[in-house]
N, C-alpha and C positions, 0 to 999 in steps of 0.2 A: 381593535381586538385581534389576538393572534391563534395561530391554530395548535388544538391539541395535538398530538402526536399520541398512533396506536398502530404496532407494528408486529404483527403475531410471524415466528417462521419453526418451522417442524425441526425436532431435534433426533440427531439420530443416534441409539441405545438408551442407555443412561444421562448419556451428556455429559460425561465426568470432564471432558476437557472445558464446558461452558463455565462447569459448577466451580473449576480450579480459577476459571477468568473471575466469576460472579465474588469468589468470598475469597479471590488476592491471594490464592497458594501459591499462585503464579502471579509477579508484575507484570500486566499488559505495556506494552510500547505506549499506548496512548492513554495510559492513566495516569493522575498526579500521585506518585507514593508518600506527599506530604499531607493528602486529604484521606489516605485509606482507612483511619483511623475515625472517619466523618461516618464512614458504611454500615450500617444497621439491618438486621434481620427484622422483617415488622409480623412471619409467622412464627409463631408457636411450632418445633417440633414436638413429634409425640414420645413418651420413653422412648429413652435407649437407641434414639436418631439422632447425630452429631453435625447433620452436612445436607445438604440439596440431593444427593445424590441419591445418599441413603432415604430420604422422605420420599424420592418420586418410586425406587424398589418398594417402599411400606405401604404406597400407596395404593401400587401393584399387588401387593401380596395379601391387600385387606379389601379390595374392592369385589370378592365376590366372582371374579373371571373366568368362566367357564372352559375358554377357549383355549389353547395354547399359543402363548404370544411370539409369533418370529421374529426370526435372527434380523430382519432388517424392518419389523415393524417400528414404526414412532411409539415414543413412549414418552414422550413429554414435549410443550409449543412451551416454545419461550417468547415473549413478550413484554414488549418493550411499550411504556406511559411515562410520554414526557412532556415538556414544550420547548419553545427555542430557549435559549441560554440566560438570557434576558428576564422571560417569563418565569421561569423558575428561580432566578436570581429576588424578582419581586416577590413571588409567595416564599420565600425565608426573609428576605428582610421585614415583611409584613408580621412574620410571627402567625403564616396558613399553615407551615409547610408538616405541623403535624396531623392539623385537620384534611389536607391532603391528600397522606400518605391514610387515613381511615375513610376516606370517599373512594379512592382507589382500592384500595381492600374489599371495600364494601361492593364496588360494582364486580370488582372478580368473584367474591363468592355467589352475588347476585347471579351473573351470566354462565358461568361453569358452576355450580355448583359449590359449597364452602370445602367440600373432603379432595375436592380434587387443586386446590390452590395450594401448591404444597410448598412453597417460595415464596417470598419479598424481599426484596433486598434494596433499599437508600442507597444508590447510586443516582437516584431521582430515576430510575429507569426501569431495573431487570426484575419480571417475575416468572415465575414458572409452574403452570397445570401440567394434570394428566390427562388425556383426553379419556377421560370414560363417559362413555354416556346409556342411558336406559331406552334409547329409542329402537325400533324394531330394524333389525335389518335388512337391506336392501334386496331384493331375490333376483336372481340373475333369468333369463327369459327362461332357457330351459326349466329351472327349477318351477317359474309360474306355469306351465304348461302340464307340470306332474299333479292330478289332484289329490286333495290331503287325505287321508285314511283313519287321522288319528286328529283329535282335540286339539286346540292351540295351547301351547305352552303359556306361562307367563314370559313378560320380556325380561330379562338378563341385562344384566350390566354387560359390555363388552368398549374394547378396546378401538375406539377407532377415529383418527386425527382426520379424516378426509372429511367428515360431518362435520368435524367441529369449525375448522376454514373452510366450508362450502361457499361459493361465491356468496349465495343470498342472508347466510352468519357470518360474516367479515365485513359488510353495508352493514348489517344490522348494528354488526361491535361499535360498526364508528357512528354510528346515528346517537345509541346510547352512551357510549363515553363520551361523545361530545356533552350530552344533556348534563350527565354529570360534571364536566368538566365549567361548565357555563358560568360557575359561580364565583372562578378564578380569572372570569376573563377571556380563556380558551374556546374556540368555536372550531366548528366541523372544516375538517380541507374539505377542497371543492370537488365536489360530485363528477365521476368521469374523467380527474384530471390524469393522465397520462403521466404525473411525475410517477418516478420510483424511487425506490430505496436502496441510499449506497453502502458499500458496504467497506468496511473499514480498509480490506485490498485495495477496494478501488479509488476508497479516497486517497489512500497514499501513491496509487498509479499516475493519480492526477498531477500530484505535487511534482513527480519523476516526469509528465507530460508539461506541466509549467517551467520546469528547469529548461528542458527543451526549445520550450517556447520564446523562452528568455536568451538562450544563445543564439537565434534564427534571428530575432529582432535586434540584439545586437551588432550580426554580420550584417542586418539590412542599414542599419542606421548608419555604418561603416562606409557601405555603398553610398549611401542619400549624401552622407560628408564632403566622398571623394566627387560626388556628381558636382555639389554644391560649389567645389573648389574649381572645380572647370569651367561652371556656369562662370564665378568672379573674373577668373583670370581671362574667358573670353572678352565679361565684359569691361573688362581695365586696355585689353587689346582696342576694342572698339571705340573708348573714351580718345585715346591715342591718335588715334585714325581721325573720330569727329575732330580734334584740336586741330593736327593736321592739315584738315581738309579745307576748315576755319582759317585756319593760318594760310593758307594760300588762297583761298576767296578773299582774303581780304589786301592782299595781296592785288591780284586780277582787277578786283576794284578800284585800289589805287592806281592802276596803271591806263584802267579804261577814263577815270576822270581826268587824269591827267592827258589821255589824246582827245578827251572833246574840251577843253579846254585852249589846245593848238588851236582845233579845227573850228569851234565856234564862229570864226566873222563870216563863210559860205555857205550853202545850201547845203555843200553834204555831211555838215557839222550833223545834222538831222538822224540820216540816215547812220551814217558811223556809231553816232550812240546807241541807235537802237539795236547795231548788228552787236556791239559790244556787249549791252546787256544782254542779248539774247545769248553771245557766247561764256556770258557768266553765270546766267542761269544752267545752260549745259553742263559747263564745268565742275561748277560748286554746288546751286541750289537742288537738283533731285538728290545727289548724292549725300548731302549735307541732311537732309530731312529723311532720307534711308535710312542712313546710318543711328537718328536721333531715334527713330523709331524701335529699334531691334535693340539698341542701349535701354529703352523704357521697358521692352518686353524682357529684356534678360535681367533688371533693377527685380522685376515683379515677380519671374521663375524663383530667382534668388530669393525672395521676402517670401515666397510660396514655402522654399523647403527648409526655409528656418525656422519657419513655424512647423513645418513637420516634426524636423530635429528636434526640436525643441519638447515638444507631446511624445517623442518615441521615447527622449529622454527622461522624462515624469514618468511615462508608462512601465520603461526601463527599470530605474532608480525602484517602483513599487512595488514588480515582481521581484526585483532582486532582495528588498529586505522583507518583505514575506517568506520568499525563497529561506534566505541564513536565517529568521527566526524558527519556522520550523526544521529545520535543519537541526541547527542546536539545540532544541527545543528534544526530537528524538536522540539524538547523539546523546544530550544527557540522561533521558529514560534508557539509553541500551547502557550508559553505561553504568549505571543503576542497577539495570535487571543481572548483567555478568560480574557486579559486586555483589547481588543476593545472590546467584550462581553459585560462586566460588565458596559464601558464608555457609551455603548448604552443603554443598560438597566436604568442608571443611567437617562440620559437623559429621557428615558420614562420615571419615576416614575415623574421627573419634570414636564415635561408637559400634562401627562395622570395623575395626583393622582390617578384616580377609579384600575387605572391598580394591584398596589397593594393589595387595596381594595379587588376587584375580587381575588388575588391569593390568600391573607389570607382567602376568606370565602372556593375559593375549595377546601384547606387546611381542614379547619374544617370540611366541608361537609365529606369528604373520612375518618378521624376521628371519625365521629360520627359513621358510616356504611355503606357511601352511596357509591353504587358501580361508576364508570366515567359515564357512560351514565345518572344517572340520576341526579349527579353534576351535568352536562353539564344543566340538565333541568333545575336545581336550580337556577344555573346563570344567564340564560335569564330569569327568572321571572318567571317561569310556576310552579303552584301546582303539586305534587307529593304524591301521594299515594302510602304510604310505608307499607311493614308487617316484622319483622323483629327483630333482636337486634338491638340494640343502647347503643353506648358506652360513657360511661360519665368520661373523665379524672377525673374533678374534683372530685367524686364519688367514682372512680378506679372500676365503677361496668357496667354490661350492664343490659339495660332492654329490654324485649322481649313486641311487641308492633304488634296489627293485624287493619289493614289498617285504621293508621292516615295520615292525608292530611298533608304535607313539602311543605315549601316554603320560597323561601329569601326576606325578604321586605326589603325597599330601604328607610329612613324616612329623613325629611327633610332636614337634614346636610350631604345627600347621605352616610351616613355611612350605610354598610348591614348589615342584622342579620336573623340568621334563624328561622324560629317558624313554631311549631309541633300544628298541630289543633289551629291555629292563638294565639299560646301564645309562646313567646322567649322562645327558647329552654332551656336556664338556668333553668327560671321560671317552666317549666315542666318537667325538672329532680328531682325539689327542691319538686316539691307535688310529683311524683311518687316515691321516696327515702323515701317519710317523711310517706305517706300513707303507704308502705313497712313498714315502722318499727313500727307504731301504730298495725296496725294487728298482729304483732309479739308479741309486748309488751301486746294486748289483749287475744292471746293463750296463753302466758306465765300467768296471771293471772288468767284465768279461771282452770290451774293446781294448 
C-alpha cells in the first residue's frame, strides 16, 4: 500500500499567476503540452465566472465579510491530492479515476466547507479554497482583560488562512484524507516524519547539483585510472625483478652443486654445502619471497580498483543518462513554451498594431539616452525635460544638451515620433550637426 499525498500551501492575493500555471495560460516547464488537453475543471463556476481567479474574488465578495481584507492577507490555500505516479497511473486504468476525483470533492466540501471549494482541476492534483471560516476569533490578551459592556455579537464569517493550516487541522486533513483515500489503496505518511515538500526550484536545483556531482566523479575516476596504471606498471617492474632474481638463484644453484660435487670424497664436502646454501638462501631466498609478496599485494590493489572503476563507471554511465534525459526532456518544453511565446506575441501585433509601435519607439528612446523611467514617460505622452547627452546613430556622434523639453507625438496615422523642443528629433540632430560644423569651418578660417 502506498501513501496518499495532501499538501495544502497559503497563496498570496488572488493567485492569478497559480491560476495561469492551473488552467495552462501559461506552458509550465514541467508539464506535458501533449496531455493539457487531458485537464478538466470538476467545479461548477457560478454565472458570469470564467476562471479560478475570478471564483476565489466571487467568493470573497459573497461570503458575507465584514472586515476589510489586506493588501498582503491570504485569500486562497492551494492544495495539492494526489499519489505517486504509479498509483494514479492504477486508478485510470482501473476505470476509479472518476470516482476519485467525486471522493476528493466530496472530502473538500466536507472539510472546508462546499462555498468555499472554489476550484478543481484534473491535473490529478491542484484545488483551491477560500479560507473563510465562522469560528470566533482569537482576542489578543490585552483585548481579554477589557471587560464587555455590551451583548455578544453573533459570529461573522471572516477571513482567515492561519486557523485553517493550524498545526492540529493539517494532522487532522491528513488523518481524514487518508480514510477517504483507503479505498484506492493509499494510506497516511507516517506520523512525525520529518520529510518535506520540494518544490519545483528546488527540484531542478537538484538536477543542476547531480550534473555537478557527475563531473566530480568523473575527474575522480580519472584519478583512480591514473592510480590504477601506476599500481600495473609498478607491478610488471616487480615481475621483472622476481624473474631476475629467479634467474640468478638458479644460477647460484647451479654453481653451489657443482662445488659440492668437486668436494664430496672429504669431510669438508659437509661443511662447504651448507655454507653454500646458506649463501643462497641470503642471496636469493628472502629476497625472492619479498618481492613474490608485494607482486600478490599489488595483483589485489589492482583487482581492488577495478572493481571500483568499474561501479564509478555504472554509477557514471546512470547519472549521465538521467542527466541528458531531463535535459532534453526541458530543452524541449522551453522550447515549446518560446514557440507559444512568439504565437502570442504574433497574435498581439495582429490585433494591437500600436503594440509594436510603442516597442520600436522605447527602443529608440533608450538609444537616444533616455534612462527607463523617463521612456516610460515618453510613452504615455508626457513632456520631458532632459539635460544630457544624446546620441545619434545616424551621426555616430552625441550631443550634450541642458534642459530641452522630449516628447513622443502621436500624428494622425498614429505613427509615433520623438521631438526635442517640439521639432522631430532627426530634424534637430541635422541643425545641431550642421551648426557644429559651420562653427568649425568658421574658426578654421579665421586661422
Amino acid at each position: 500500500m502506498e501513501y496518499a499525498v495532501l499538501h495544502l500551501e497559503k497563496a498570496k492575493g488572488a493567485d492569478s499567476g497559480m491560476s495561469a500555471h492551473i488552467e495552462r495560460t501559461i506552458q509550465p516547464k514541467n508539464a506535458d503540452p501533449k496531455r493539457t488537453h487531458l485537464n478538466r475543471e470538476l467545479i461548477k463556476f457560478p454565472d458570469g465566472v470564467r476562471n479560478r481567479t475570478a471564483a476565489i474574488q466571487h467568493r470573497l465578495n459573497t461570503a458575507g465579510l465584514k472586515r476589510k481584507i489586506g493588501k498582503n492577507q491570504v485569500q486562497a490555500i492551494r492544495i495539492v491530492l494526489t499519489g505517486t505516479h504509479v498509483d494514479m497511473d492504477q486508478i485510470e486504468q482501473t476505470g476509479r479515476l472518476d470516482e476519485w476525483c467525486k471522493d476528493n470533492i466530496d472530502w473538500l466540501r466536507k472539510t472546508y466547507g462546499a462555498d468555499n471549494v472554489v476550484s478543481a482541476v484534473l491535473h490529478m492534483d491542484h484545488a483551491t479554497i477560500v479560507p473563510v471560516v465562522q469560528t470566533e476569533r482569537k482576542k489578543q490578551k490585552k483585548e481579554q482583560t477589557v471587560k464587555k459592556k455590551y451583548g455578544t455579537k453573533a459570529t461573522a464569517p471572516r477571513l482567515c488562512a492561519d486557523e485553517v493550516m493550524s498545526r492540529a487541522n493539517l494532522i487532522r486533513y491528513q488523518d481524514t484524507y487518508a480514510e477517504q483515500m483507503a479505498a484506492y489503496g493509499l494510506q497516511r505518511g507516517i506520523k512525525g516524519s520529518e520529510a518535506q515538500h520540494i518544490s519545483t526550484h528546488e527540484y531542478y536545483r537538484s538536477l543542476i547539483a547531480q550534473g555537478e556531482d557527475l563531473q566530480a566523479n568523473i575527474t575522480h575516476l580519472l584519478q583512480e585510472q591514473k592510480k590504477a596504471r601506476e599500481l600495473i606498471a609498478k607491478a610488471e617492474l616487480a615481475k621483472k625483478d622476481l624473474a631476475r632474481i629467479r634467474a640468478e638463484a638458479k644460477t647460484e644453484e647451479l654453481m653451489s652443486s657443482t662445488l659440492v660435487a668437486c668436494l664430496s670424497k672429504n669431510s669438508a664436502t659437509k661443511t662447504a654445502t651448507t655454507a653454500l646454501n646458506g649463501l643462497n638462501s641470503l642471496l636469493g631466498g628472502n629476497k625472492v619471497s619479498r618481492l613474490e609478496k608485494e607482486n600478490a599485494q599489488l595483483h589485489r590493489e589492482v583487482e581492488d580498483l577495478n572493481g571500483q572503476i568499474e561501479r564509478l563507471h555504472t554509477d557514471m554511465q546512470k547519472m549521465k543518462d538521467n542527466y541528458v534525459r531531463e535535459f532534453n526532456r526541458l530543452n524541449e518544453q522551453h522550447l515549446q513554451e518560446v514557440s507559444n511565446l512568439k504565437h502570442i506575441l504574433d497574435k498581439a501585433y495582429k490585433w494591437f498594431p500600436s503594440i509594436k509601435r510603442f516597442l520600436n519607439m522605447e527602443h529608440e528612446c533608450l538609444e537616444y539616452g533616455f534612462n527607463m523611467e523617463q521612456t516610460d514617460k515618453l510613452l504615455y505622452g508626457h513632456a520631458v525635460n532632459y539635460s544630457g547627452w544624446l546620441h545619434s546613430n545616424e551621426y555616430r556622434s552625441n550631443a550634450l544638451v541642458d534642459n530641452v523639453t522630449a516628447q513622443v507625438i502621436k500624428d494622425e496615422k498614429r505613427n509615433l515620433s520623438l521631438h526635442i523642443n517640439q521639432t522631430s528629433i532627426a530634424q534637430w540632430f541635422k541643425e545641431q550637426f550642421r551648426i557644429g560644423q559651420s562653427e568649425t569651418q568658421k574658426r578654421g578660417f579665421r586661422r
